[in-house]
C-alpha positions in Angstrom: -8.1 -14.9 5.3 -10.5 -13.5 2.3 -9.5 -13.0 -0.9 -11.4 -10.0 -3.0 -11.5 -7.5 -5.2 -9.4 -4.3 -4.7 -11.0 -1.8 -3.1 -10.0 1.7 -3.0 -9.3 2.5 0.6 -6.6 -0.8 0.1 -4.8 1.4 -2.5 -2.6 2.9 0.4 -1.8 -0.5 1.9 -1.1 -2.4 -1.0 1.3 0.2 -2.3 3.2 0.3 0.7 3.5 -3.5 0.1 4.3 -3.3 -2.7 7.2 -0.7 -2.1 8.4 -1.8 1.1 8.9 -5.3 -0.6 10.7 -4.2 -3.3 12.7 -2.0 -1.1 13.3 -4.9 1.1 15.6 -6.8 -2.4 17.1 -3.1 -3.2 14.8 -3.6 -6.3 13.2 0.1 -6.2 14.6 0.6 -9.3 13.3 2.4 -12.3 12.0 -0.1 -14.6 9.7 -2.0 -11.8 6.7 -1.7 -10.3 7.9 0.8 -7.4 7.7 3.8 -10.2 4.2 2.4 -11.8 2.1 5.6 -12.2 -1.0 3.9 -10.8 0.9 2.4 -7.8 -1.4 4.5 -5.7 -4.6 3.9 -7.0 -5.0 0.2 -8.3 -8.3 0.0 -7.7 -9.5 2.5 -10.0 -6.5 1.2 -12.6 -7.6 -2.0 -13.1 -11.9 -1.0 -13.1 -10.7 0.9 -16.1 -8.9 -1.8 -18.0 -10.7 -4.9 -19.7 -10.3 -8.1 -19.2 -8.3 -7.0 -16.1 -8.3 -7.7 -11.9 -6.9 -6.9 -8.9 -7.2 -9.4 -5.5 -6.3 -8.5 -2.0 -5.7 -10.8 0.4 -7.4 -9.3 4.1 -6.6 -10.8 7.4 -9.3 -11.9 10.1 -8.5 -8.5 11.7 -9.4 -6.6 8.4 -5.4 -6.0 7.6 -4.2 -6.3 3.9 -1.7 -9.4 3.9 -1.3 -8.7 -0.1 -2.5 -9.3 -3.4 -2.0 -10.1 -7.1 -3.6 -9.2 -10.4 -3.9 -10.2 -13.6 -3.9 -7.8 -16.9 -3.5 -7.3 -20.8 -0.6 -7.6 -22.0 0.3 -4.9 -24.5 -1.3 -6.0 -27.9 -1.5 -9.7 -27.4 -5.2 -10.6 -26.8 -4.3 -13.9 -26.0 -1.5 -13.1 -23.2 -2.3 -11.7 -20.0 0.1 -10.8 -17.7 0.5 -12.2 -13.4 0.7 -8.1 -12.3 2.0 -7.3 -8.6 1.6 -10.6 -6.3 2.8 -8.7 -3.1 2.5 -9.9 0.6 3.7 -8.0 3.6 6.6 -9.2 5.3 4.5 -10.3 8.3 2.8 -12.6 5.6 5.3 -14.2 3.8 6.5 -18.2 3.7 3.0 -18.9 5.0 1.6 -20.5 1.6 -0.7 -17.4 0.9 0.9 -16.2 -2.3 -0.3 -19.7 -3.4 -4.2 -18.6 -2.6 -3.5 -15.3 -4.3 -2.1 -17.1 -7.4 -4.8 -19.8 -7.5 -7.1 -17.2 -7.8 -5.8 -14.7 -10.6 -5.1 -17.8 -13.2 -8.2 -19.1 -12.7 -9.8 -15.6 -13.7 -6.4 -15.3 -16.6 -7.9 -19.3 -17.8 -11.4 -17.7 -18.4 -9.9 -14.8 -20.5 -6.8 -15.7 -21.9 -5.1 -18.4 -23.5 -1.5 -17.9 -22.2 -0.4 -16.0 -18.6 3.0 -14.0 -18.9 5.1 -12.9 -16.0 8.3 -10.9 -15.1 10.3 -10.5 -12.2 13.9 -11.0 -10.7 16.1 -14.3 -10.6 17.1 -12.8 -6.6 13.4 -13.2 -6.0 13.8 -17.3 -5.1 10.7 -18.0 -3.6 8.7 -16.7 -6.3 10.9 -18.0 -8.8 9.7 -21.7 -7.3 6.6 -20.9 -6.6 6.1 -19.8 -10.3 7.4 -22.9 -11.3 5.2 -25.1 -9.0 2.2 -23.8 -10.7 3.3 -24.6 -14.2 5.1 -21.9 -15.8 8.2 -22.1 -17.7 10.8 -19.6 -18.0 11.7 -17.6 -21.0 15.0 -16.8 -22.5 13.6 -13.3 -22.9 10.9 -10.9 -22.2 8.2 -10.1 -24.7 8.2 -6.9 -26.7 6.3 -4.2 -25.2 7.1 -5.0 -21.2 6.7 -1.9 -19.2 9.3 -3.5 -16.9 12.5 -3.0 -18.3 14.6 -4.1 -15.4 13.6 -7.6 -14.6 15.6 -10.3 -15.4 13.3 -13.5 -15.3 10.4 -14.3 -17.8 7.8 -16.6 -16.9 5.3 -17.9 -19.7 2.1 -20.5 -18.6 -0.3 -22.0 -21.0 -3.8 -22.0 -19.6 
């Protein structure tokens, strides 16, 4: 497996991740990253945003197995936010959201001073992986969260 920077023929790939995932939960709701505007073009999306990166994951066959990316968090400069760490079904409970996630704090540690995160308390095996690396959950998400309908907050210092 190789882990790099989003390119944009992966756009298609990773937003069908991304979307069959959520699908897979019933989470493609309003309010979560299934009705994000730049879904379908992450690559140029996070180009255009400082301080901002998006990795995919790629197979030895040249497949996208997922990725995960790291961002700005509203007006915080200090807090960055763990963006869409998606693998395809095929991929999961292998350990590779671990590689993924080792990569985007590293960059977040080099930037930032604190790494935010939402998601959903159904969502198990990220909610322990999330803990294993050191985060620890909110009460509460942060103002200005573009995902209204999560219901678990993760906060990390770096």
């Amino acid at each position: 497996m190789l882990i790099r920077e989003i390119e944009e023929q992966d756009n298609q790939a990773m937003e069908q991740i991304i979307k069959r995932s959520l699908e897979s939960f019933g989470l493609n709701l309003p309010g979560t990253a299934y009705f994000d505007p730049q879904l379908g073009s992450l690559a140029e999306y996070y180009k255009q945003q400082p301080g901002s990166k998006y990795w995919v994951m790629v197979t030895d066959q040249g497949e996208i197995a997922g990725g995960v990316g790291i961002g700005r968090f509203g007006q915080i400069p200090e807090v960055c936010e763990l963006q869409k760490l998606y693998l395809a079904p095929q991929e999961q409970g292998k350990g590779l959201s671990n590689e993924l996630l080792k990569v985007a704090l590293d960059f977040a540690a080099k930037h930032y001073k604190y790494c935010y995160l939402e998601t959903f308390e159904k969502l198990k095996a990220a909610n322990s992986l999330y803990l294993k690396f050191g985060f620890r959950q909110l009460e509460q998400g942060l103002e200005e969260s573009e995902h209204n309908a999560c219901d678990a907050w993760y906060m990390k210092e770096l």
